[in-house]
C-alpha positions in Angstrom: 95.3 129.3 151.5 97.5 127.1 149.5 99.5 130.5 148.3 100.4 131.3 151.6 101.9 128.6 152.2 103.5 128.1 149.5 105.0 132.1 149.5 105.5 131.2 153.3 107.8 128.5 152.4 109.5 130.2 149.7 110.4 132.9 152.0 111.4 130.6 154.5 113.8 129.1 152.3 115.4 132.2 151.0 116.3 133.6 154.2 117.9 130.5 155.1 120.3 130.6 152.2 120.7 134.3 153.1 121.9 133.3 156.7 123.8 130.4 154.7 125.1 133.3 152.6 126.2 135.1 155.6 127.8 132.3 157.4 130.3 131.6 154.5 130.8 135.5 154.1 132.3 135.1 157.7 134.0 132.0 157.1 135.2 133.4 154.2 138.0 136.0 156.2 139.6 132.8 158.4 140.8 131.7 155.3 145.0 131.8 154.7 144.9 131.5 150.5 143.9 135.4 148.9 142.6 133.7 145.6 140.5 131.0 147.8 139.0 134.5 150.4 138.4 136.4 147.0 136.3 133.6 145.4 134.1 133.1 148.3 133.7 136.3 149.5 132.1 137.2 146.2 130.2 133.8 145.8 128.6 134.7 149.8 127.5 137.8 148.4 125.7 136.9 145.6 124.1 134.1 148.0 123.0 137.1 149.7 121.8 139.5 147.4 119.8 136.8 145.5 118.4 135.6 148.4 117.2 138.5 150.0 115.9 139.8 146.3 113.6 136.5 146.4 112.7 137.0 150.1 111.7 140.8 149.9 109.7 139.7 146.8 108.0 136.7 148.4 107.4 139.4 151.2 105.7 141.6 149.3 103.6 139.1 147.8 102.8 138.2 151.4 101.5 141.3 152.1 99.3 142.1 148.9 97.5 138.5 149.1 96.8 139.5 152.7 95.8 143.1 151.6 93.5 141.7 148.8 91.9 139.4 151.5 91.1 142.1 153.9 89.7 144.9 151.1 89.1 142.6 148.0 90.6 141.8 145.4 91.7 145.0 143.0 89.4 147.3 145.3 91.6 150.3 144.2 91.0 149.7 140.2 87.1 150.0 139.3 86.1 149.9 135.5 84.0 152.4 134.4 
């Protein structure tokens, strides 16, 4: 129970600094300096692909922990 939640809160987090990400990726094109639009359009992205690296594997561990509840744990893999 407690790795649920904890995965549920870690996935939690990261899509918020993916939607952080996203929100200084738009901010990013009202600004008037090139140097100061090229520094944070490329900091937003890394935001974002960080982010949604952690999320989609917080995600997946999600899943399998719910997949192992259901079946077993390592139903697929029997020692012979």
């Amino acid at each position: 129970m407690t790795q649920y939640l904890k995965n549920g809160l870690l996935l939690l987090v990261s899509l918020f600094f993916m939607l952080f990400g996203i929100h200084i990726l738009i901010t990013s094109y009202r600004l008037d300096d090139p140097f100061s639009f090229v520094i944070s359009f490329f900091a937003s992205n890394l935001i974002i692909l960080i982010s949604a690296t952690l999320g989609l594997g917080f995600g997946i561990r999600l899943w399998r922990q719910r997949q192992d509840q259901r079946t077993g744990p390592h139903a697929d893999s029997e020692d012979p």
